[in-house]
C-alpha positions, 0 to 999 in steps of 0.5 A: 510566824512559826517558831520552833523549839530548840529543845530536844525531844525528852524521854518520858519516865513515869512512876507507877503505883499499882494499888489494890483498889486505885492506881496513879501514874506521875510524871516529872516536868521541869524536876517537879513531880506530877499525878496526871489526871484521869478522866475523873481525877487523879488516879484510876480505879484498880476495876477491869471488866469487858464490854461487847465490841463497839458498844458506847463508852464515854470518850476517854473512858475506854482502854481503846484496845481489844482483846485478843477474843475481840472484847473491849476492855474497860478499866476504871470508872467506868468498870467500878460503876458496872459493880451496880449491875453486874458484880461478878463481871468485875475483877478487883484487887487483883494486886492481891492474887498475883503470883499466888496459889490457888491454895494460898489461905490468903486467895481462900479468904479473898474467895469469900469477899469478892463477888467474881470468881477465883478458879484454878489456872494452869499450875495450880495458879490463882485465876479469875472468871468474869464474863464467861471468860478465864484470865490470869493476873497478869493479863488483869494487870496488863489491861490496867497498865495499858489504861495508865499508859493511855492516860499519859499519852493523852497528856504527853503525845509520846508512844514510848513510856519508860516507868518505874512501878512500886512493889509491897516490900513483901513481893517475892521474886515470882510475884514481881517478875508476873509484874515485870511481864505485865508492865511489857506486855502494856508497852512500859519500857520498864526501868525498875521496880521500887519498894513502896516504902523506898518510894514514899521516903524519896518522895518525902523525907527532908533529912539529910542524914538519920534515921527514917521510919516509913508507915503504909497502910492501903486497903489490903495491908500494912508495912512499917519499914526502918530506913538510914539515911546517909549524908549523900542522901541515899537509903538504906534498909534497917528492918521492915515488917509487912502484915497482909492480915490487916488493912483498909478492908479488915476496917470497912469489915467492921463498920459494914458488920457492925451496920448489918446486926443495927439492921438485923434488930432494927428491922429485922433483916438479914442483908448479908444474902443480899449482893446489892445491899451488901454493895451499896452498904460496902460503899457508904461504909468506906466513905464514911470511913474517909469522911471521919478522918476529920470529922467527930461524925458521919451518917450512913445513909442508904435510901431503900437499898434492900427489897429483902421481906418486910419491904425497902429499907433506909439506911440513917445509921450515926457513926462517931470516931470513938464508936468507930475506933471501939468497933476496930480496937482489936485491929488498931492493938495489933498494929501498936504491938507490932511496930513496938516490936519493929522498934526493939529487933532495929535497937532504935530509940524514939530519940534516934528518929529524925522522920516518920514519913506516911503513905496509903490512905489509911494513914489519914485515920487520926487513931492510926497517926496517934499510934504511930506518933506514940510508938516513934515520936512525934516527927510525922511528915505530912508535906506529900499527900499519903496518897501519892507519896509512892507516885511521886517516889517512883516518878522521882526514881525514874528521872534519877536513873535517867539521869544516870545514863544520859550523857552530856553533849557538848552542844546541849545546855546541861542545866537551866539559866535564868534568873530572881523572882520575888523571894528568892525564886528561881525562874527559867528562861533557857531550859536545860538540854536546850541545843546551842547557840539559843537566845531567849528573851522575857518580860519581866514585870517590877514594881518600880518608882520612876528612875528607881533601880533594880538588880537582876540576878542570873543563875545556872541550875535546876533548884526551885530556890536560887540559893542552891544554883549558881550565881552567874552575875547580875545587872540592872534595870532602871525605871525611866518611861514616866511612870512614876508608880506600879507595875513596868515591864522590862525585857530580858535577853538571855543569849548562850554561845557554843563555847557556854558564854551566857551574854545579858542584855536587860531594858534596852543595854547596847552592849550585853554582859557576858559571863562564861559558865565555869567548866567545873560546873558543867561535869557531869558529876556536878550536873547530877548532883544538882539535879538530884537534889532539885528532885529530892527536895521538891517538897522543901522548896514547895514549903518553902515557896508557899512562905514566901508567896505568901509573905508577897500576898501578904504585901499586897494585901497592906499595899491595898489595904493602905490605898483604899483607908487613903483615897477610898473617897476619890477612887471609883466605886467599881475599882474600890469594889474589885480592890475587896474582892481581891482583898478578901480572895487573898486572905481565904487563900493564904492557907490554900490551894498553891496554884489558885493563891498565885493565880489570885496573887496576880490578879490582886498585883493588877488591881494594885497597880491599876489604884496607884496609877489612877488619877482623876481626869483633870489630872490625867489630861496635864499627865497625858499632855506631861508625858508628851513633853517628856517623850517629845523631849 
């Protein structure tokens, strides 16, 4: 039989991070940000170039669009790996031309860096030349929003996207409309543009009512931004500093000149001509760069990357984090002098800073966090990957705005029901905007003895953690099947009328419970407030949930370890077996991936459930007959 669901159709809002070198694009589900993957993770290479028509791409590597000339376009890894064979067919960090001059010193010394061309447009603008073809900013901005906007839609099924994209806080007006246009041009319904550092504080920051400083630093600059935030949860701007002198590639200039004079003395030979050498070493460096993050050491190797007189060189070069931080000492004195200064003009103390939130990978660099820790204190928040803090920061804005303009039906439930899990957790049943009546039903499973009774708490609301809902009353379930340990499975029905009376009926009760939502708690204003702070505090109750899952696996782990010091002898080899393993995955992953521990967690219950249930087959037979009794009883 068919079943359809009584939900109503959601609009999709994305959050956009437009960077020089990688875009991301997120999404909010159930009031949990989410970075979509791409054809080879999670973001997208900031590469365009343009293919012959009908020429072989690899499914889902292409756009899927044409031009209007008629040429394909190819935006991501696929453009980056054609940097191999031709360079000056590929446009990147076109982030840092928009908006700009031809003039500009800024485009003069980008000149000077990239292997495609950079000519005067129309205006005076900054364009670029690839392929034989001429093309502003914006239309290489556009292809790579299209590129994002296909990605979502081969993860969503929606044509239409509604999105907030993050800006540099120092984008002028100009150079913010040319993003505006882009993202329309794409097919985005464009919500709002957001500052990065706005962007990573909403995605980050835990305290409810202080003083904030936001460091950034990607390939092409850094940011250090001074935020108050009020007890209301909202932010605001004390002073910001943005340097696009300094960033990821000033850094990798260092290394790849540093590794070209090694090769200069060593053999003699001078790859700075060399297009192809200068890539090859371009690309070791900025991985060994990543890879000293948290390494003491790396190795630059580069099999026979140059054919330059005398012959084929192999790169083997050593690099140790203090060579490393030796070679960029100028650079990390610049950005210590400049956050001492942000510092004094705010008239902030380190006492007075509650948070230092990070983002761009830059940030990774251990000298960079122990100069930021040095100037502000030793508050840093390292819960959101500094990569994706300005993702989730706008997908987060853009649920918020959609909140604030949609209305509640009377006939739609305006926030989630559904009831404890283990350690406090809250498990949806009847998600919110669900059309009225609806009746759900779930199989709870519990570890219950025979006639043990249990209590099922049910909420209304949309936090992760059921602390923060509210409680709508409870009942009980009670263990009577004959099973007198382990794992038993109970139905739960959930039931809401059009007049918002939520009945429960658990394990089988002839007559339901019924328990009215309070009106209050349906206003709108209630409403948003409670999905606000569902979305803001996403990181917290992630912590929060690692603990207690945790606490949960740790549970079994002694459940295990227990059964197996006792009946280890009588039980099967093959059980005992399944038993370690679980054991053993269990303890590799208490400090790991979340989803791969619960994954592992639940295996684990299995293999619990199936050694206090075991019994040897003499036993089992005057179980069985038991059982029989009782049932025919």
């Amino acid at each position: 039989m068919c079943s359809f669901s009584t939900e109503r159709p959601k609009l999709v809002t994305v959050g956009i991070d437009f960077g020089c070198k990688n875009s991301r694009v997120a999404i909010i589900d159930s009031l949990v940000p989410h970075v979509v993957d791409s054809e080879i993770g999670r973001f997208t290479p900031s590469y365009v170039t343009f293919t012959q028509q009908n020429s072989y791409l690899p499914y889902k590597w292409s756009l899927q669009h044409l031009d209007p000339v008629g040429n394909c376009v190819a935006v991501g890894e696929l453009a980056k790996r054609r940097m191999w064979r031709q360079p000056s067919d590929v446009v990147y960090n076109i982030k840092s031309l928009i908006g700009k001059q031809f003039q500009d010193p800024s485009v003069q010394e980008m000149r000077r860096r990239v292997h495609f061309s950079i000519i005067e447009g129309p205006g005076g603008e900054a364009w670029v030349g690839i392929c034989g073809m001429e093309f502003s900013p914006v239309c290489i901005a556009t292809a790579i929003f299209q590129k994002l906007k296909h990605i979502v839609l081969m993860d969503q099924f929606h044509d239409e996207l509604q999105a907030v994209i993050s800006v540099p806080a120092f984008f002028d007006e100009l150079q913010k409309e040319h993003i505006k246009s882009a993202a329309h041009r794409a097919g985005f319904k464009l919500l709002q543009l957001i500052d990065e550092p706005i962007a990573a504080a909403l995605s980050s920051i835990t305290t409810e009512d202080g003083i904030v400083v936001v460091f950034g630093m990607g390939a092409g600059s850094y940011s250090v931004t001074i935020l108050r935030v009020s007890p209301d949860r909202k932010i605001e701007i004390r002073t910001q500093f943005a340097d696009t002198s300094v960033g990821g590639d000033q850094f990798d200039d260092k290394l790849v000149d540093f590794i070209g004079r090694q090769i200069l003395e060593g053999h003699s030979v001078d790859i700075r001509g060399d297009i192809y050498a200068m890539k090859m070493v371009a690309e070791a460096v900025e991985q060994a760069k990543v890879e000293l993050s948290s390494k003491p050491a790396v190795t630059v190797s580069v099999p026979s990357f140059s054919t330059s007189v005398p012959g084929p060189v192999d790169l083997n070069i050593k690099i140790s984090r203090p060579l490393f931080e030796k070679l960029v000492k100028d650079l990390l004195g610049q950005i210590k002098v400049k956050c001492q200064s942000i510092l004094e003009d705010a008239k902030v103390s380190t006492e007075d800073i509650k948070e230092i939130v990070l983002f761009g990978g830059m940030t990774r660099v251990p000298k960079i966090q122990g100069i930021i820790c040095e100037v502000f204190g030793q508050n840093l928040n390292t819960k959101v990957n500094p990569e994706e803090a300005v993702v989730v920061g706008s997908a987060i804005q853009a649920a918020l705005i959609l909140e604030d303009e949609q209305e509640i039906s009377d006939d739609m439930i305006p926030l989630s029901i559904g009831f404890e899990s283990s350690k406090g957790i809250f498990t949806k049943v009847i998600p919110r905007h669900s059309t009225l009546p609806i009746k759900r039903t779930v199989k709870i499973p519990t570890w219950l003895d025979y006639g043990e009774r249990k209590c099922i708490r049910i909420f209304f609301g949309e936090h992760v953690m059921v602390q923060h809902n509210i409680l709508l009353g409870e009942t009980q379930v009670i263990n009577n099947r004959g099973s007198f340990q382990g794992c038993v499975y109970f139905e739960l029905t959930l039931e809401v009328d059009k007049d918002y009376v939520v009945k429960v009926r658990c394990a089988g009760d002839e007559v339901p419970l019924s328990f009215p939502i309070n009106p209050k708690d349906r206003l709108k204003e209630n409403v948003d407030k409670a999905v606000k702070r569902a979305l803001l505090d996403w990181t917290m109750t992630g912590t929060e949930i690692r603990a207690r899952l945790g606490n949960l696996s740790k549970h079994t782990m002694n459940t295990l370890d227990d059964v197996l010091s006792v009946r280890k002898d009588e039980l099967p080899e093959d059980l005992c077996k399944e038993a370690l393993n679980a054991l053993a995955d269990l303890q590799k992953l208490l400090d790991g991936d979340l989803e791969m521990l619960k994954a592992k967690m639940l295996s684990a219950k299995s293999v619990e459930s199936k050694i206090l249930n075991w019994l040897p087959p003499s036993e089992l037979r005057d179980s069985d007959h038991e059982d029989y009794e009782y049932r025919d009883a």
